[in-house]
C-alpha positions, 0 to 999 in steps of 0.5 A, spaced: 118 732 599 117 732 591 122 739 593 128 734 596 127 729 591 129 734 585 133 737 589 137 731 591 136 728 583 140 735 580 147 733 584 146 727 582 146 729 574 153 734 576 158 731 574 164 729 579 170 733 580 176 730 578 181 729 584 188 731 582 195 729 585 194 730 593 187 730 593 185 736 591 180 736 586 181 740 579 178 746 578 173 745 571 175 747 565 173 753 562 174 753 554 174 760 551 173 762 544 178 766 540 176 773 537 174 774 530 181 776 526 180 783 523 176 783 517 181 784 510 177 789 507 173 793 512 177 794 519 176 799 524 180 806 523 186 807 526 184 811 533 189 816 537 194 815 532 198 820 528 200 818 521 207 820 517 207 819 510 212 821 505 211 818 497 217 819 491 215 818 483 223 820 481 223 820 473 229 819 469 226 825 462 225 822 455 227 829 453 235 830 454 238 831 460 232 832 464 229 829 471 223 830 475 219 828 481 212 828 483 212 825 491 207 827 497 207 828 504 202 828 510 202 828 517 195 826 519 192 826 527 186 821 527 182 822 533 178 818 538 172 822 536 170 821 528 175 827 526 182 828 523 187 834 522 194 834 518 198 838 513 200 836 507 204 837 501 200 835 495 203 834 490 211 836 490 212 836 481 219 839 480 222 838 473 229 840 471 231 841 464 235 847 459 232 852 464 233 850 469 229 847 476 221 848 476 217 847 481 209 846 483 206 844 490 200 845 493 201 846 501 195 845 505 191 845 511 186 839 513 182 837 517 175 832 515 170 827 518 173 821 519 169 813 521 171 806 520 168 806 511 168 815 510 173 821 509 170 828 507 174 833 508 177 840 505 184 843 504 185 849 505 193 852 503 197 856 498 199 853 490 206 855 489 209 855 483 216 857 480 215 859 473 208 860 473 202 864 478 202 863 485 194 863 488 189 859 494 188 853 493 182 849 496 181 841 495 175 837 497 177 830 499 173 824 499 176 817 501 170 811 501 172 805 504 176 803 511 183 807 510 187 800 511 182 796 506 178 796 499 177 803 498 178 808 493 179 816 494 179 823 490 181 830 492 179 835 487 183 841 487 181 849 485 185 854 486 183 861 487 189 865 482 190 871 477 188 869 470 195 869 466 191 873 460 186 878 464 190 879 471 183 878 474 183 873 480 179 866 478 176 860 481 179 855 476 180 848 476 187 845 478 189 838 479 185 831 481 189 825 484 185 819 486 188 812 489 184 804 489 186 800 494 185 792 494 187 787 500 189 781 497 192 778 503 194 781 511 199 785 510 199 787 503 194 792 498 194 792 490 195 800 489 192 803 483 194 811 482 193 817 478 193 824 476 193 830 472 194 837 473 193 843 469 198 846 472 201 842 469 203 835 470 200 828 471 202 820 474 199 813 473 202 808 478 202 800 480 204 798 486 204 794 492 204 796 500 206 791 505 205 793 512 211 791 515 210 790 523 204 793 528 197 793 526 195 799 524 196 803 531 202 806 534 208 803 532 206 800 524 211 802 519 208 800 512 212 801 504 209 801 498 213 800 491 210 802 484 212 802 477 209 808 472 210 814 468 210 821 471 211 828 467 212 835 470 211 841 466 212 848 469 211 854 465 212 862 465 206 866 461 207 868 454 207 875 452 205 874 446 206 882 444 214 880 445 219 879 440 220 872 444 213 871 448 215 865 452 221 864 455 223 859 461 220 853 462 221 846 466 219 839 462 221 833 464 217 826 462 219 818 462 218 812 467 218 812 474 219 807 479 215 810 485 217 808 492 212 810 500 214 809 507 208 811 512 210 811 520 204 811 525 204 813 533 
């Protein structure tokens, strides 16, 4: 008996559906609440996706009718399992001056574990250089923070090359690049870059990048502008037992305005 009576007592306590139009009673309400929006600082890594990015530091010279550059390129495969792959130019330093065009770039294979706050990685490639000796170049990477939030990264670069005073091959420091990303809104990140090479030549940029449409997977564009100076120098050995010990050379420097453009799919 006290069974039916809660029983009996529970439907009384349900509150009556409504009956629509017709007759019918209207199926309840159900109130579903939004997904947390991505976080500004730490979003997860992209997943399955293939980024392409190209960077250009163009620079009118101080010194008399030269010109320069120093720019990057990559293509990176970021896989669904915590790992990445790509090939990249980095730098592409060229100077144009009285001697004519010089040139140093660094063509690299790399791959490199990967999670939503860490990169490390290697490359693995050739350093090239016009007026100067060629060699191995080996580059360890780290990257601390989400790639699309607040985060710093470095790679420090080493080449393995003939000693332009010995002809020995040496392991030598070459060059180190660093960039700070700060999110200061959704779509757009505060960048300071910088770097310096013995090879030789150096940069220091402020920018902004602004993603224009996606959310970071297949289909985003994304471009950065940047303001700074930037200075190539590319040199031959000097034989200093000849009658002229040094000989052609490309040098250039002055203010650049940088510009990036990255695609992803």
């Amino acid at each position: 008996m006290i069974g039916w009576l809660a029983l009996l007592a529970s439907l009384l306590a349900q509150p009556a559906a409504v009956p629509s139009e017709g007759g019918v009673c209207a199926a309840p309400v159900v109130h579903v609440e939004a997904a947390p929006p991505r976080s500004l600082f730490a979003p997860p890594r992209p997943r399955g996706v293939t980024r392409v990015e190209l960077v250009s530091r163009p620079f009118l010279g101080l010194v008399g009718n030269s010109w320069g550059q120093i720019g990057e390129a990559r293509v990176e495969h970021h896989f669904i399992l915590p790992f990445m792959f790509g090939v990249e130019l980095a730098p592409v330093a060229i100077a144009s001056s009285g001697d004519g065009l010089g040139a140093v770039t660094h063509a690299r294979v790399v791959g490199g574990y990967v999670s939503d706050h860490l990169m490390i990685g290697l490359g693995v490639g050739s350093r090239m250089q016009r007026f100067g000796t060629s060699g191995v170049s080996l580059a360890p990477q780290l990257r601390l923070g989400s790639l699309d939030g607040l985060n710093v990264s470095l790679t420090y670069t080493h080449t393995i090359a003939r000693n332009k005073y010995t002809g020995r091959p040496t392991v030598g420091f070459a060059n180190v690049a660093g960039k700070l990303s700060l999110p200061v809104a959704r779509p757009i990140t505060l960048e300071l870059s910088a770097g310096m090479s013995l090879d030789a030549w150096a940069y220091g940029t402020l920018g902004l990048r602004h993603r224009l449409i996606g959310d970071g997977g297949p289909g985003t564009w994304y471009v950065s502008g940047a303001f700074g100076v930037a200075m190539v120098v590319d040199r031959a050995q000097c034989n200093y037992d000849a009658v002229i010990p040094c000989t052609a050379s490309a040098t250039s420097y002055g203010p650049t305005l940088a510009a990036g453009v990255e695609y992803r799919f």
